[in-house]
C-alpha positions in Angstrom: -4.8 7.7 -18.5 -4.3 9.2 -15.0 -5.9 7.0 -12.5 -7.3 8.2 -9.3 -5.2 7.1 -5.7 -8.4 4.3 -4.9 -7.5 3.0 -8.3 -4.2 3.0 -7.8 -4.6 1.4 -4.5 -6.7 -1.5 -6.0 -4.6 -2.1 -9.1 -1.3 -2.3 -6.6 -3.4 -5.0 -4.8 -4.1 -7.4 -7.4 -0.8 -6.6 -8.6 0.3 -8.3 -5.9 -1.8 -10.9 -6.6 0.3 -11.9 -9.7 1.9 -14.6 -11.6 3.5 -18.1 -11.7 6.7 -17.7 -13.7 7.7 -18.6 -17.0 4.2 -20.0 -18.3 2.6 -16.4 -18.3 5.3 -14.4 -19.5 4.2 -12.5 -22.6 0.9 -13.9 -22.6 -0.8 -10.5 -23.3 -3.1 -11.1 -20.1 -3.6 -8.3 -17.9 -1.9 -8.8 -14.0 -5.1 -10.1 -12.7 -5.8 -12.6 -15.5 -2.1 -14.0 -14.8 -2.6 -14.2 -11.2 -5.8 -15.8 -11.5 -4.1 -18.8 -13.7 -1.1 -18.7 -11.5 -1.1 -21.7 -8.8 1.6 -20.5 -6.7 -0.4 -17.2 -6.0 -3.9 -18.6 -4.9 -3.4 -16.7 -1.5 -3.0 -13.6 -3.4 -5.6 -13.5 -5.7 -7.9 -14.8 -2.3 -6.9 -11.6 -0.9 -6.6 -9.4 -4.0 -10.8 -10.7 -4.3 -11.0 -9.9 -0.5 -10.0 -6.6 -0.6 -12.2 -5.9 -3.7 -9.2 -4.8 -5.6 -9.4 -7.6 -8.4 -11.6 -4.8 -10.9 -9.1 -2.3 -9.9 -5.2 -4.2 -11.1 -7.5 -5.5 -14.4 -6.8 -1.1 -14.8 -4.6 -0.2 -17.9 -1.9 0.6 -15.6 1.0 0.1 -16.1 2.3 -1.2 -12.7 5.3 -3.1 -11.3 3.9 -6.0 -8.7 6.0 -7.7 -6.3 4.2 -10.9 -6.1 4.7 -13.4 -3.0 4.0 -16.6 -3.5 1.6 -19.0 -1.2 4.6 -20.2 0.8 5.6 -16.8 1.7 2.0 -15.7 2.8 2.3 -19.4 5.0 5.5 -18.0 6.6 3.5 -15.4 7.7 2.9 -15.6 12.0 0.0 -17.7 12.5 -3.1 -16.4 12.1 -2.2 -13.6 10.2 -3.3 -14.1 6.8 -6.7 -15.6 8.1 -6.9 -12.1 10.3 -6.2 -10.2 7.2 -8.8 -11.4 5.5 -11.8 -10.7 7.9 -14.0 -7.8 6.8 -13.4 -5.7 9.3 -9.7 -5.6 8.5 -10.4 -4.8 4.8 -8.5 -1.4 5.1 -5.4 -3.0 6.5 -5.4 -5.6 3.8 -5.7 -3.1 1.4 -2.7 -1.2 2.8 -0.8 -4.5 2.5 -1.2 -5.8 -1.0 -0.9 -2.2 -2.2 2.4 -2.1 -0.7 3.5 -4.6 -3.4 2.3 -2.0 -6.4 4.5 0.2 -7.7 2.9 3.0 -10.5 4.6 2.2 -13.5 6.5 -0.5 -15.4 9.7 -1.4 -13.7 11.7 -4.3 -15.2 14.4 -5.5 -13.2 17.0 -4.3 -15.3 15.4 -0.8 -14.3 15.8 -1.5 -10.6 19.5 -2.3 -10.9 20.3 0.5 -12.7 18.1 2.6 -9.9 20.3 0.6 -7.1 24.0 1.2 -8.4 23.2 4.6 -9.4 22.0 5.4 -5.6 25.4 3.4 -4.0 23.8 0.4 -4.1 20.2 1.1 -3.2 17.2 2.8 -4.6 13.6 3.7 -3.4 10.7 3.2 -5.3 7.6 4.3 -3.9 4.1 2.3 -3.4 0.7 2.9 -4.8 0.3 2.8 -0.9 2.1 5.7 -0.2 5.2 4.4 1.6 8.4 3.3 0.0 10.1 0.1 -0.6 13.9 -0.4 -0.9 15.8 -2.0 -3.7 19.2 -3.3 -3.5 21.3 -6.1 -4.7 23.0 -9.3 -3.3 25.4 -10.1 -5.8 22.8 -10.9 -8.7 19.7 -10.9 -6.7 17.4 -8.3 -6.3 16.4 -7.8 -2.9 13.3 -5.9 -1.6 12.9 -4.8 1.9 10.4 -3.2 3.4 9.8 -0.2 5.8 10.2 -3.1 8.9 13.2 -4.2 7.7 11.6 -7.2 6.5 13.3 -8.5 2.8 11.9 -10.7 0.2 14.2 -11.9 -2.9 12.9 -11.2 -6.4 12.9 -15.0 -7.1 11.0 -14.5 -11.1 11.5 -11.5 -12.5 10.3 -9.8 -15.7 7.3 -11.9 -16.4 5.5 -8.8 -18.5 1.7 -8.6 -18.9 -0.4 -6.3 -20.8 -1.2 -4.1 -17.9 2.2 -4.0 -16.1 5.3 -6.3 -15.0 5.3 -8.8 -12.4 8.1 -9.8 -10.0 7.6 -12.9 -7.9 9.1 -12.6 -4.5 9.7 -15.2 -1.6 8.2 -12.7 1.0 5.5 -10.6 2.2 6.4 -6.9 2.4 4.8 -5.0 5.6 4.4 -1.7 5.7 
């Protein structure tokens, strides 16, 4: 099913919005239905419902989300988050939570293979438009952004029905 660039958009949103490790791995729930359960991404899924993007991620997919957790969104200058999430900054919060969405199923043995076959890092690019960087710290996957900002895949592979969800320690700007 080819979905159109709104959907895409949506779906990298909730993405986003994803997971608490180990307990939702393999549970056959779609992205959103794992974020929703997840208590280490309440922020997310407040923004994924925000942006109206919730419908969207619940999509067949599949996608790749790089999910921050609450403490990375609390990290965040002050103010930001709650700025975000006025209604007349729906566009820009779109833009950001579809900057954790990649098109596709990604698991991270995918992304190390991308990174040492590009000399150590690899692009992937967002259901926003813009690209992410992967590279590696030894065994970590690390995830900057096109700020220079970098978030460390802290869970990885935890595989819905829809997609795969990463769970990072940072917010990714674009």
């Amino acid at each position: 099913m080819i979905l159109c660039r709104n959907a895409l958009f949506g779906a990298a949103a909730i993405l986003a919005a994803v997971v608490s490790a180990p307990a939702l791995a393999g549970s056959g729930k779609t992205i959103v239905d794992a974020a929703a359960a997840s208590p280490d991404h309440t922020t997310l899924v407040a923004a994924v419902t925000a942006a109206g993007l919730a419908d969207t991620l619940a999509a067949e997919g599949p996608f790749t989300v790089f999910a921050p957790v609450n403490e990375a969104f609390a990290a965040l200058p002050e103010g930001t988050v709650d700025t975000l999430l006025e209604p007349a900054n729906k566009d820009q919060l779109v833009a950001v939570l579809t900057y954790h969405v990649v098109p596709g199923r990604l698991e991270a043995a995918d992304l190390v293979e991308k990174a040492k076959a590009g000399g150590g890092t690899a692009t992937v690019e967002t259901v926003q438009g813009e690209n992410l960087t992967v590279s590696l710290d030894g065994d970590a996957v690390i995830v900057t952004d096109a700020k220079g900002g970098s978030a460390t895949v802290t869970v990885a592979d935890l595989g819905q029905a829809n997609g795969v969800i990463h769970v990072i320690d940072a917010v990714l700007l674009p």
